[in-house]
N, C-alpha and C positions, 0 to 999 in steps of 0.2 A: 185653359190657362194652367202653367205650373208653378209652383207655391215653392219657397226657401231653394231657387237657385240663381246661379252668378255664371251660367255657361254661354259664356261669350256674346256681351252685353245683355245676358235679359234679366230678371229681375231680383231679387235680394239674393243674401248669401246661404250659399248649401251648406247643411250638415253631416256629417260622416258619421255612418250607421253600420253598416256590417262590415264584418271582421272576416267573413269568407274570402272576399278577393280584393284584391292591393287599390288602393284609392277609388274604393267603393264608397257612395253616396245617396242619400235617398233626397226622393222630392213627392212632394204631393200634389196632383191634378186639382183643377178647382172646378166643378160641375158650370156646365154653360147653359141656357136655353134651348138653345140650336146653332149649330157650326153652322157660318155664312163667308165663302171663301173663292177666291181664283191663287192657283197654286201653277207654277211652274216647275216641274219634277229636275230634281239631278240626274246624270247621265247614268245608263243602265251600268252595274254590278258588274252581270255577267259579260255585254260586249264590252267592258273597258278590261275585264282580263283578257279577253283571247284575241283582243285588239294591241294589246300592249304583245303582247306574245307574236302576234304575226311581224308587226312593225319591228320587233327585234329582232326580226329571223329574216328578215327584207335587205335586199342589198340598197343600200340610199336614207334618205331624210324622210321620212313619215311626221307627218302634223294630226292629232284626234283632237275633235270637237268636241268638246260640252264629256270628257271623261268622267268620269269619277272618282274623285281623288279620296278616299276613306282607308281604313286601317288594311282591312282586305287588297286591295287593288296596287296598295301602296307596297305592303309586302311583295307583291310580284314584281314592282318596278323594281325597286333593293334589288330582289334575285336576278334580275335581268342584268341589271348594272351592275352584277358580279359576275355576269358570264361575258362582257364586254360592250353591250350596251352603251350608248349616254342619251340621260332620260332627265329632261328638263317640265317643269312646270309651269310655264310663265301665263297667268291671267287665266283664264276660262279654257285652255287648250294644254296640249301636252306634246312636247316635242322629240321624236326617236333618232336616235342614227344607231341604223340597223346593223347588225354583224355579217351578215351575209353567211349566215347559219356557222361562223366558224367561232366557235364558243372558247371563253378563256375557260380554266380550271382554278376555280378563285383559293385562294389560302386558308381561308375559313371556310365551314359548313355555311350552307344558305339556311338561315332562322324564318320559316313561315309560320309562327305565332299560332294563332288557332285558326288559322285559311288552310280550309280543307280543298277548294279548289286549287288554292295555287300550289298544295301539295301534291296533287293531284297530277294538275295538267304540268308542272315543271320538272315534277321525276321521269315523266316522257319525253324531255325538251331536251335534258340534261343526256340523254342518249347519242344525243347527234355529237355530241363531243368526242374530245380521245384524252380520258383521264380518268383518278375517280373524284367520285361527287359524293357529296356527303346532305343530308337532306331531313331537319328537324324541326320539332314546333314546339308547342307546349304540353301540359299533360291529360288534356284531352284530346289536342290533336294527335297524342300518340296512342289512342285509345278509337282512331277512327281507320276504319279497313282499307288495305289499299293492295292487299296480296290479289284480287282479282287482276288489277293492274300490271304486276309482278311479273303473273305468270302468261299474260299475254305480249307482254314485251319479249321473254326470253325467247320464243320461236323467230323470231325479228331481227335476232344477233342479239341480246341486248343481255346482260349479267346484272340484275337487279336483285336486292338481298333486303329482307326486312331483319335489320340489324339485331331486334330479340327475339325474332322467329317466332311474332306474335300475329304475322301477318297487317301490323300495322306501322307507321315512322318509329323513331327514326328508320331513312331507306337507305342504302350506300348504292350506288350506279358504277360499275366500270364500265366506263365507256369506251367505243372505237368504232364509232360511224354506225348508221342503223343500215343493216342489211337490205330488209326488208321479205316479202314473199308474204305466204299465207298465216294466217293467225285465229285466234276464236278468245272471246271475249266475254265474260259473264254480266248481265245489266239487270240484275236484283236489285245490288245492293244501291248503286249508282250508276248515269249514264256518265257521268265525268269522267271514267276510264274508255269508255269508247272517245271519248271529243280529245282528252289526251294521243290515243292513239292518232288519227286522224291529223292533228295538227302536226304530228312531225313526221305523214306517210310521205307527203310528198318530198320530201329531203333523203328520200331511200335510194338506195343502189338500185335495188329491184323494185317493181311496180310491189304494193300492199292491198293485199285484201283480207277484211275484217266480218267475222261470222260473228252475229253473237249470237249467243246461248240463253235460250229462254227469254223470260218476258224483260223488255226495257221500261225501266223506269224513267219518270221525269225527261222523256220525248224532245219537247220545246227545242229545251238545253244544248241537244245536237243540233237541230235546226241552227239555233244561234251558230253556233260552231260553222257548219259549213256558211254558214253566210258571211262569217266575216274570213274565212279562204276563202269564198269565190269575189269579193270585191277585194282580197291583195293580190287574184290573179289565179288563183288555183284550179286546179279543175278536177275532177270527179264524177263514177256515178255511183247506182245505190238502187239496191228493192229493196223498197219501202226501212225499215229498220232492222233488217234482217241480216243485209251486207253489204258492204262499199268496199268501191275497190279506189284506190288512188294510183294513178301512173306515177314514174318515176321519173327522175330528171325534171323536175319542175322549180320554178324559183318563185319566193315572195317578191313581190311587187313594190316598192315603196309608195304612197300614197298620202292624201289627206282623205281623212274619214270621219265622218260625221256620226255621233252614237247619241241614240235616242235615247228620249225620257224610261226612267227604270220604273218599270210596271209593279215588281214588287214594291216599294215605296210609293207606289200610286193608293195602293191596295188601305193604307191606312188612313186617308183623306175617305175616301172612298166609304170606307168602313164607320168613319166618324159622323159623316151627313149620314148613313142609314141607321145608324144608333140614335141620333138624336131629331131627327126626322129635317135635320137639315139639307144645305146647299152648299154644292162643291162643284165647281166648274175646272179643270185640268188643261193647260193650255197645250200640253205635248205630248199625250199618252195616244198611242199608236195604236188605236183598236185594231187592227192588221197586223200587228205585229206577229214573229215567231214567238215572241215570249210568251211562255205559256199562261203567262202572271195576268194578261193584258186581258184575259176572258174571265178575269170574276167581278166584271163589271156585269157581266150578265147573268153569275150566279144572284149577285143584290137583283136585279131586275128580278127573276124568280121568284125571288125573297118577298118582292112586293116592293122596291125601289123605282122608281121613273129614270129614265137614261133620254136626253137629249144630245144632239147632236149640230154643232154649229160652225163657219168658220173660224170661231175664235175658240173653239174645243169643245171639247166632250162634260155634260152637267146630268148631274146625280141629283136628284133630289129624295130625299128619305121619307118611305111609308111606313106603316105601319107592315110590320116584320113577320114573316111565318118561318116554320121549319120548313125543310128539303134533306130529302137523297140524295147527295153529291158524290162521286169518284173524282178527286182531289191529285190521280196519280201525275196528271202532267202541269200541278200548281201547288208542289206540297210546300213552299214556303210560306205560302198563303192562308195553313192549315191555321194556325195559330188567328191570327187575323179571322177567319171567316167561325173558329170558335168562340172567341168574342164577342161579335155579332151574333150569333146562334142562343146565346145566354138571355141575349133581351128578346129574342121572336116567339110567338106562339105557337105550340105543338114542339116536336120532337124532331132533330137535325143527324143525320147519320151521312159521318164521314169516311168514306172505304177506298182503298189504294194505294195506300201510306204508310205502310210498314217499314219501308225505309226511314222514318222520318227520326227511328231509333239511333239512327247513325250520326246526327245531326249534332251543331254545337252544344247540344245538349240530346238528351231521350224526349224527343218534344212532345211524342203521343203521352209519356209521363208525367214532365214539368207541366201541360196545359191541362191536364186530366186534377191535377193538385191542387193547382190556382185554382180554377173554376170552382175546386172545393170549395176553398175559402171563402169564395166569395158569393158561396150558398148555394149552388149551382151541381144537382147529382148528375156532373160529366162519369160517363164510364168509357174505359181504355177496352177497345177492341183487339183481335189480334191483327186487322186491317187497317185498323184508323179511331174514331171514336166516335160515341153518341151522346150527345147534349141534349136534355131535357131544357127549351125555353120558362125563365122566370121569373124573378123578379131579386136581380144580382143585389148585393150590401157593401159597403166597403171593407177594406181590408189591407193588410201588407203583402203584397204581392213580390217572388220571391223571381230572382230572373235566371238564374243558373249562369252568368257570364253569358247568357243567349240574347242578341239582339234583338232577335223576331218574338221572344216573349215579352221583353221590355216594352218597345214599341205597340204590341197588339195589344195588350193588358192596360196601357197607357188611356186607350177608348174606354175603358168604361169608366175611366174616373171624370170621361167628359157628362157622364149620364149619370153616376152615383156621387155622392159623399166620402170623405173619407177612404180614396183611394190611394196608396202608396208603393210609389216604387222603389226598389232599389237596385244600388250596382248602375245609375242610369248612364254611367259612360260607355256602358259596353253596345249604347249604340253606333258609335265610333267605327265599330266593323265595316258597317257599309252603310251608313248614315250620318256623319258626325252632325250637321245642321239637324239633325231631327226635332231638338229640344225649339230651334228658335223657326222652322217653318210649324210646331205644334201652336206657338201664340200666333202665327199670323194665321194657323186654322178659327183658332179662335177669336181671332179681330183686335188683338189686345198687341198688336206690332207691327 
């Protein structure tokens, strides 16, 4: 349960506590027994961006099912409906008419806020145009890398410029149709510049093919990516993550498409029944899913969680908690979350593969290494990831960096301790706004 809020019907009124970021407010968890819950997840993050993004590039009417309409997703729709787009939202669904990849040159810069993806994948999109484009966020998002991207576009035809030559937004695009041909791509830092690439090869003059360079992170993410081209029609092949090639002369497809429950948002129901040795039953979480998010339903099972499985979905029920060795690289949003949980298990959790995770709405191996302090907890910052020593967590003010995934994850242990508060809690509005009021029906109290 959450204590002193008024976010959209649920219970008394919030107070305004920090002074770091604009209509910041804090709220305090109220310890449960044990979560006892059936939850029906919103539609995934990541296919509702690169679904909005196919559907726009599609000649015709596309309809998405069950999207998700949150601050991230919605950012991409804006952008899209400034490249010509119309993008309606009517009930549970989302309506496109597609541009048939011939993009306007809008008047104004497109503002993507702190969506690192939609910076990401739209400085790719914004190529297929003939104009320039102008491409900014806020002041972390200009603090997030995007010159890998940059300089894989340029072999492509494409003239892309990080505007303070910091190798991050603002980005300026001239555009004049994407070439295409051969290219090489680095996937350190993010696989998001490969899934950018990708989604505007097939609109190329020439067939595209894509080397990358060294190890790829966060895997899934591409998976997602081709899946939703090959259900608007696209075709492709590929060894392994090494290299794809896209033919040329291909069109999006207009369609209606159905987007699954988001796995990352699973993760915290999920994560709540194994901290408090409750029960959580998920009515639409795709254990087959691409999403890479969808399998730490089996790290809790490691952990000592029970997983059932039934026609009416997938139930969690929470054990008593040990540590584990995890490699976290193809579920690092999930990091945060599965530190959380790490805090109340016995023995000692080592998190490796996530170096990236520096790059994130926040330094997340930092920001979760801090909290955990607080909350009595000797987390130590690796230069791969992190290790938690299992304990016996206290309350505390828990600080979120404008990070959703920290708000959100840190939010569980105030269902098992005293005295836990958050703030800044709107910032989960990114890609959660209902978070606050499916948290009371985790806990029976809605």
């Amino acid at each position: 349960m959450v204590k002193n809020i008024n976010h959209r019907g649920t219970k008394t009124q919030r107070k305004a506590q920090s002074k770091e970021y604009n209509h910041s407010m804090t709220i305090e968890i109220i310890p449960v027994e044990r979560v006892e819950a059936t939850i029906t997840l919103p539609g995934s993050k990541s296919f509702t961006h690169r679904a909005l993004i196919a559907a726009s590039l599609a000649d015709g009417a596309s309809v998405l099912i069950n999207p998700l309409r949150a601050e991230d997703t919605l950012l991409t729709a804006s952008a899209l409906s400034q490249l010509g787009s119309s993008i309606n939202w009517p009930g549970a669904s989302c309506e496109v008419q597609g541009t048939g990849a011939k993009l306007q040159v809008p008047e104004k810069p497109i503002y993507l806020g702190d969506s690192g993806t939609s910076m990401r994948l739209l400085t790719a999109v914004v190529a297929l145009g003939h104009g320039r484009y102008r491409l900014l966020g806020s002041e972390r998002l200009s603090q997030r890398p995007i010159q890998d991207l940059l300089d894989a576009l340029t072999p492509l035809g494409v003239e892309a410029v990080s505007e303070a030559d910091t190798g991050c937004p603002p980005v300026t695009v001239n555009a004049r149709g994407l070439a295409g041909g051969p290219t090489r791509v680095a996937g350190r830092i993010s696989s998001q510049f490969l899934s950018a690439l990708l989604l505007i090869a097939p609109l190329a003059h020439k067939d595209v093919e894509i080397t990358v360079i060294g190890e790829l992170v966060s895997r899934p993410y591409v998976d997602i990516t081709l899946e939703v081209m090959s259900a608007f029609g696209i075709a492709y092949s590929r060894q392994d993550y090494l290299f794809f090639r896209v033919p040329a002369g291909q069109r999006y497809q207009a369609r209606t498409y159905e987007i699954e429950g988001d796995a990352s948002s699973a993760s915290y129901f999920l994560g709540a029944a194994a901290i408090t040795a409750g029960r959580v039953q998920l009515t639409n979480l795709n254990t087959n899913s691409c999403q890479g998010d969808s399998r730490f339903v089996h790290i809790l099972e490691q952990m000592g969680c029970k997983v059932e499985h039934s026609a009416k979905g997938m139930v969690l029920q929470g054990k008593p908690l040990k540590g584990l060795t995890v490699d976290m690289s193809d579920m690092p949003d999930l990091v945060p979350t599965l530190a959380v949980v790490a805090a109340f298990a016995q023995g000692k959790t080592v998190i490796t593969g996530v170096a990236h995770l520096r790059h994130k709405e926040s330094n997340r191996l930092e920001a979760v290494t801090s909290e955990l302090h607080k909350l009595g907890i000797a987390a130590q910052e690796t230069p791969e990831g992190l290790t938690i020593p299992g304990g016996h967590p206290h309350g505390t003010t828990i600080e979120t960096y404008n990070d959703h995934r920290i708000a959100m994850s840190f939010a569980l242990a105030g269902l098992k301790i005293p005295g836990l508060v958050i703030t800044n809690e709107q910032c989960v509005a990114k890609s959660f706004p209902e978070f606050w009021e499916y948290f009371d029906i985790l806990t029976g109290r809605r």
